[in-house]
N, C-alpha and C positions, 0 to 999 in steps of 0.2 A: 436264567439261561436264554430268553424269548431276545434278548438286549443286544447276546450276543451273533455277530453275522453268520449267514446261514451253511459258512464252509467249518466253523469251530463248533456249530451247534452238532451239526453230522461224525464231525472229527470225536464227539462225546461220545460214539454210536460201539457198540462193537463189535457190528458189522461192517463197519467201513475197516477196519486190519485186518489182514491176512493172518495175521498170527495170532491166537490165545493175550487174552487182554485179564486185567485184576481191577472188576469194580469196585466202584463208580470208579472211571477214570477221573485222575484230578486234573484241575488246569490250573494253573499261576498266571497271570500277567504281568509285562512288564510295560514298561511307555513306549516298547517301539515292537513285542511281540507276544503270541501266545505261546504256552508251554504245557503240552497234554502228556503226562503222567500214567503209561498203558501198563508199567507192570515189568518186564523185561528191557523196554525199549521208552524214549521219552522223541515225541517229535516238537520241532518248534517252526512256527509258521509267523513271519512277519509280518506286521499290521501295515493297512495300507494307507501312509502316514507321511509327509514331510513335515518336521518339527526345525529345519534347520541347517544344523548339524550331523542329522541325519535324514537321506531322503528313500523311504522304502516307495514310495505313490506306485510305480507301475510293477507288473509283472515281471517284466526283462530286468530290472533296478534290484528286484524281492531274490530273480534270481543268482543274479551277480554277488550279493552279497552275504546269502545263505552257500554258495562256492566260498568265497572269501573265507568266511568263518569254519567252512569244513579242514579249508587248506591251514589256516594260520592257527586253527587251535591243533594239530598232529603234531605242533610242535610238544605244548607241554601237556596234553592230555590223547597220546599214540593209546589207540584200540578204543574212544570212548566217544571221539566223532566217527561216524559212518557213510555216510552218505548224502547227498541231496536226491530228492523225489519230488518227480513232476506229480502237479495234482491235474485230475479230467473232471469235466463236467457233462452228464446229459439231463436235462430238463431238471428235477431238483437231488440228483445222487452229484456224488464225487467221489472219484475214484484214485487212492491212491495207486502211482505209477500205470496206471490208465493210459490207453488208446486214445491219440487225436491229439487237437494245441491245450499246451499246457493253462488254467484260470490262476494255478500258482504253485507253490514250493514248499515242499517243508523239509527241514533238514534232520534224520534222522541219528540219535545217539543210544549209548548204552545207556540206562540207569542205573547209576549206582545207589548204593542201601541208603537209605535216609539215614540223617544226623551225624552224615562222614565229612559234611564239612568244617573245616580250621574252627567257627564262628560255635558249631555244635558241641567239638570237642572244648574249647574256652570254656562255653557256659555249665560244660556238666565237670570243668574243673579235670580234665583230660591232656589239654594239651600241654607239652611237655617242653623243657629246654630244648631235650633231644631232637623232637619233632623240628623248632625253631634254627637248630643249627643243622640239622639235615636239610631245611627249604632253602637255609643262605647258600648251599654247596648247588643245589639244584637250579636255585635262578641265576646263581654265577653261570653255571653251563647253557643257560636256555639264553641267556645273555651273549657267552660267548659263541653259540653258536645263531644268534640273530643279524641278520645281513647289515649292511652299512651300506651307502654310495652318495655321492656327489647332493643326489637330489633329497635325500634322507637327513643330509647334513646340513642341507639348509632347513629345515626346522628347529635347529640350534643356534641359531642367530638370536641376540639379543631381542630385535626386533620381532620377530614371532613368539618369544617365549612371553613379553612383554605383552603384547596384543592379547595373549590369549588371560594373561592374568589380572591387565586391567578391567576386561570385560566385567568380572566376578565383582569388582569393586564395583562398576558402572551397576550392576543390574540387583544389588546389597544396598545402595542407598537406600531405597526403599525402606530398610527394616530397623534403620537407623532411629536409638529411640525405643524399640522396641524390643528387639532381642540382641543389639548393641548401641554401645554408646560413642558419642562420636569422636572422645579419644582414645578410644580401642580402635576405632576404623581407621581414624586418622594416622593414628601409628603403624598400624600395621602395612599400611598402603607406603607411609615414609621412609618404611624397611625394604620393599622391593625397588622403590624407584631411588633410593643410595644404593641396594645391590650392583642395579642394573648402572648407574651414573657412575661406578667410581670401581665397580671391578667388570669393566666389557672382557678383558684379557682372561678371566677366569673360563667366560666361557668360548671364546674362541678357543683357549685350549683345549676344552672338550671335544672340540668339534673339530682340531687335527689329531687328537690322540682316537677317532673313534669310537668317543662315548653317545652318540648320537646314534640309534638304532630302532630296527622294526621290534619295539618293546611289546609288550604284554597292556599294557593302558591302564588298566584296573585292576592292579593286584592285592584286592582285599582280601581279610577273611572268609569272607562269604565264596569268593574266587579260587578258593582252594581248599582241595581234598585228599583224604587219605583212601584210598581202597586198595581192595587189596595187597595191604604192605606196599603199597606204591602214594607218592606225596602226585598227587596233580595240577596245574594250573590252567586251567578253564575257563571260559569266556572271555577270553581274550577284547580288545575293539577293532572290527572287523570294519565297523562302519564309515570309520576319521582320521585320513594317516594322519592329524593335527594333534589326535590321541595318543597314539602310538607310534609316531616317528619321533620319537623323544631321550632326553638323556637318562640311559641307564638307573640314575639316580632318582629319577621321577617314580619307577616300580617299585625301587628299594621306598621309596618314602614314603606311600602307601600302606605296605605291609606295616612298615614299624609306625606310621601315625596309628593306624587302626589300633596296634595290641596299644600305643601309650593313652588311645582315645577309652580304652574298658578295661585302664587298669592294671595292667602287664607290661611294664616297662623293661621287665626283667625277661620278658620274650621276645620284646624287640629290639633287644640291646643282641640276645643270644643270635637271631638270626641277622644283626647288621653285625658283629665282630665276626661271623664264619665269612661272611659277606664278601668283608673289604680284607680278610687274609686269605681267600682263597681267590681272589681277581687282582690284588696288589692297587685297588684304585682306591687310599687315602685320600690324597688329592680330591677326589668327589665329595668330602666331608665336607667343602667348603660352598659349596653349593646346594648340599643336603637341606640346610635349617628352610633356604627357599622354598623346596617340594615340599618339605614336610608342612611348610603353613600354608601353601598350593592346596594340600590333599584336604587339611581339616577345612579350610574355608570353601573348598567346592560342596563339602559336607555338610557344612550351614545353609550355603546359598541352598542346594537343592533341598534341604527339610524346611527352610525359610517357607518356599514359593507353596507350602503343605499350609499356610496360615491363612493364605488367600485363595484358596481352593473350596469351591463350596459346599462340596462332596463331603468334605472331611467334615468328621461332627466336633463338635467342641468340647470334650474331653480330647480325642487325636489331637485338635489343637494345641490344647495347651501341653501334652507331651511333646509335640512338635517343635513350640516354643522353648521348650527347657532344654533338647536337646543342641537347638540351633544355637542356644546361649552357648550350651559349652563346645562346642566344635566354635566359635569365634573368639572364644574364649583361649582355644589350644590354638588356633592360629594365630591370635596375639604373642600368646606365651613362648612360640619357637622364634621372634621376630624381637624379643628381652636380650639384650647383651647379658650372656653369665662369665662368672670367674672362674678361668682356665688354670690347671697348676699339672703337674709332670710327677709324675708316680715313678721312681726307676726301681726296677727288681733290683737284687743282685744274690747271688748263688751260685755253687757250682752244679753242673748236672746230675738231677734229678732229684733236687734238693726241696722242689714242689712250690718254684718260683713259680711255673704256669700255672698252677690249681689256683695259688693263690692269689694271684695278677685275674686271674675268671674272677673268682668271686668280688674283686675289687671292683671291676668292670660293672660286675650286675650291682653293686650296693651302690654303687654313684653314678650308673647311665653311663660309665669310661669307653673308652676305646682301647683295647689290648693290642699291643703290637707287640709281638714276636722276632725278635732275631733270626730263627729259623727260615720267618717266611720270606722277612724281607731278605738274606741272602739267597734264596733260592729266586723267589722273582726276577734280582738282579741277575743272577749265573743265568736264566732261563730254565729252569729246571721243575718240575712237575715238582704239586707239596710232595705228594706221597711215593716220587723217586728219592732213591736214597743219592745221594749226593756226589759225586766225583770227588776225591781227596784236594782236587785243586779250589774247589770254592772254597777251602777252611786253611788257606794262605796268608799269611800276614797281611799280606795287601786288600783280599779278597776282605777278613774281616773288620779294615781298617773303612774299606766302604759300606760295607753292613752299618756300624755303629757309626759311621757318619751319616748316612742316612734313616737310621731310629732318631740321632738328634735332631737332623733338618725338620721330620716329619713331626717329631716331638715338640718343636718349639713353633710350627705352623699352626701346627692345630688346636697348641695351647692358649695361643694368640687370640686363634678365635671363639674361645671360651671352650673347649672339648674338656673335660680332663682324659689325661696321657697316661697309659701306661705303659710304659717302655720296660718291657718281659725278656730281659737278657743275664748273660752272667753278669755283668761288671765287674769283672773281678781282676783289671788292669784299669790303674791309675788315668792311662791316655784317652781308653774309652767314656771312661766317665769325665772328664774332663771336657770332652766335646758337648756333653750336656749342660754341664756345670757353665759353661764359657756363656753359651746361649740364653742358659736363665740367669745369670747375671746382665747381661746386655738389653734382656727384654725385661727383666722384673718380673718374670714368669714364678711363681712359687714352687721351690722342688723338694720333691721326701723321697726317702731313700728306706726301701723293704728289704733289708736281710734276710734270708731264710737259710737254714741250717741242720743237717742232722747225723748221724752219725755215720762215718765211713761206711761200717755195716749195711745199715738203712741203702744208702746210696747206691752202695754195689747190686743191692738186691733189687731195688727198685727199675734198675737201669737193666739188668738184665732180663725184667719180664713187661719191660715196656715193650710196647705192640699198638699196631695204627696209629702213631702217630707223626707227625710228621718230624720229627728230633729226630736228628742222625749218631746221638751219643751215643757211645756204650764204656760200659764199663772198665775196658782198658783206657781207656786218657782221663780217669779219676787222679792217677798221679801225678800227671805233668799240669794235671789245673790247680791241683794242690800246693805242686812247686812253684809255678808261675804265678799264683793268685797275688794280691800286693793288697796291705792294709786300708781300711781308712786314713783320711786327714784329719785333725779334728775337727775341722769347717766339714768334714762329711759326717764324722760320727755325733754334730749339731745338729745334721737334717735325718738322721734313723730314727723312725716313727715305729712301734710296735702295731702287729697285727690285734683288733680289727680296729679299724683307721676310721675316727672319728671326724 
């Protein structure tokens, strides 16, 4: 405790709060603050520190960015930031929110109950699909409601995204050799700079669609919480728009590197398929695998520079080195060209083509796309509005199913597997697929699902929340209209479960 400065040794006190405290107060530290643990309430006090990329050194700097972080975290955590408070000083007290010029700042929040975070509930084997596809809905929102402008958009320049990730490689030589080898490095680095040399257009695109926003920076597990039957996203980076003026896709790659990093593929697959059907940006898949080997390797570099730290005893080292091995490891691995192929449902409604297009999804790491959503995206239509009778137009679903194939055969291309989650149950619609994989060589299977008229009627009638607009009176005109396989189709029907 002697070690530490004499405004955090007092802050241990429990007379310096006005309010009832739960001994011993805990404190955590981080590399840029402290974090004291009173029971009700949790203050944090930034260290007075230039490291860089972040510079707390003065008091007006300490205050600025403890505001910063009260303001920018009410986005995804409303009722758990509270306030900033000035600290006083006379001869050796400190006085929270005290009389006279402030010595510093500490930014006051709620605590919530220990082990409510994402990373808590993982390890006790808690955390849930549900959980994962309720946080894709939530950062779609906290996304779409994150600001955009001119000067925000230029962080989406080639040239800045580049800058910031060559760094990683510049300051990883070092460990080359040691907890990588230098065709893992080499590769990996050969993977961003052909991104960046041969698709710029990708991300310009981003950057008039948009996608360029005051994100979240760090959205780990650790980063988010459940309380109160409420999902939160917390700690925001207050400190580096470089962090956080970033492309949408940079948060989402985060979350899903972390569950692929300990194991759960299968939760990061659930919260990016709510993801990209509830914001309609497929399109972002294509620049995904970048963030995603962004996220693991920032996650090396920093447990890397734990090797050469002399603090650390040597046991932490060598955990340190096994785990920088595999985080360089999983950013190689997103930076491997894999083989892409096209999965088409086909069934009439509520035949349990989605349930089982999910599961297809989570057994192979797929991307589910729905018909539903992409025509509602295109109409402009909220998922969970029920539909205007003009979106489900001949025309209307003649750009639906041309746009599942467009999207189906982009993404195939670049190694996703597709699942394309529609009836098919008109020869023209599936043809649009068909044309595409044959022209690319893309591999395609075709999921029939089936059950009995009964089944259907009943099921359709006590469907609820979802975002399908069927019901059970148009079972006959799908019936009517439905048209056979060819036998070049009834060549590519694969029975369920799909090896």
């Amino acid at each position: 405790m002697s070690s530490l400065p004499l405004l955090i040794q007092k802050m241990q006190q429990p007379e310096f709060y006005p309010h009832p405290v739960t001994q011993p107060i805990q404190i955590k530290q981080t590399h840029g603050s402290f974090v004291l643990l009173t029971g009700e309430f949790v203050y944090k006090v930034k260290k007075s520190v230039d490291l860089g990329f972040f510079d707390y050194s003065t008091v007006e700097k300490r205050r600025h960015f403890c505001q910063e972080e009260l303001h920018l975290n009410q986005r995804g955590a409303p009722g758990i930031y509270l306030e900033v408070l000035p600290i006083t000083q006379e001869g050796d007290r400190f006085y929270l929110n005290g009389d006279g010029s402030p010595v510093d700042y500490a930014l006051k929040m709620r605590q919530f109950p220990k082990d409510n975070l994402f990373l808590d509930l993982l390890n006790r084997g808690e955390l849930t699909l549900s959980h994962m596809e309720e946080l894709g809905q939530i950062v779609a929102d906290y996304h779409a409601q994150s600001p955009s402008n001119a000067e925000i958009a230029k962080f989406g320049d080639v040239a800045a995204i580049r800058e910031a990730i060559d760094d990683n490689y510049h300051y990883t030589k070092t460990y080359i050799g040691r907890v990588q080898d230098q065709k893992q490095f080499d590769e990996t680095k050969a993977y961003s700079d052909r991104i960046f040399a041969e698709h710029p257009d990708w991300f310009e695109q981003r950057i008039r669609e948009g996608k360029i926003r005051n994100c979240h920076g760090d959205l780990h597990l650790r980063n988010i919480a459940l309380w109160d039957n409420r999902i939160l996203l917390f700690d925001c980076i207050e400190f580096n728009q470089s962090f956080r003026y970033v492309d949408v896709m940079y948060d989402v790659a985060f979350t899903v590197m972390d569950c692929h990093a300990r194991g759960r593929r299968d939760l990061g697959n659930a919260f990016l398929n709510t993801y990209l059907e509830t914001t309609g940006d497929w399109e972002g898949l294509r620049v995904l695998p970048l963030y995603l080997s962004r996220q693991a390797y920032v996650r090396a570099k920093v447990t890397s520079f734990l090797l050469d730290d002399d603090s650390v005893s040597p046991d932490e080292k060598q955990a340190a080195a096994s785990s920088a091995a595999e985080y360089y490891h999983l950013a190689w691995e997103y930076t491997q060209a894999q083989s892409g192929r096209i999965i088409m449902m086909s069934g009439l409604s509520g035949s349990g083509k989605s349930t089982k297009a999910r599961e297809i999804a989570r057994q192979f790491d797929g991307i589910q796309i729905r018909s539903d959503a992409v025509r509602k995206h295109l109409a402009g239509v909220t998922l969970q509005e029920r539909g205007p009778q003009a979106i489900y137009s001949r025309d209307m679903s003649d750009r639906t199913y041309s746009r599942l194939a467009q999207l189906g055969s982009m993404l195939a291309e670049l190694g996703w597997i597709v699942i394309l989650d529609a009836k098919y149950d008109r020869r023209r619609w599936r043809d649009k697929v068909h044309r595409r994989s044959q022209a690319t060589g893309i591999p395609l299977q075709i999921v029939h699902c089936q059950a009995p008229l009964e089944v259907l009627e009943q099921r359709l009638k006590q469907r609820s929340g979802d975002i399908a607009d069927a019901t059970a009176d148009l079972l006959a005109s799908q019936l009517e209209q439905a048209e056979d396989f060819t036998p070049e189709e009834r060549s590519q029907l694969v029975d369920w479960p799909l090896n």
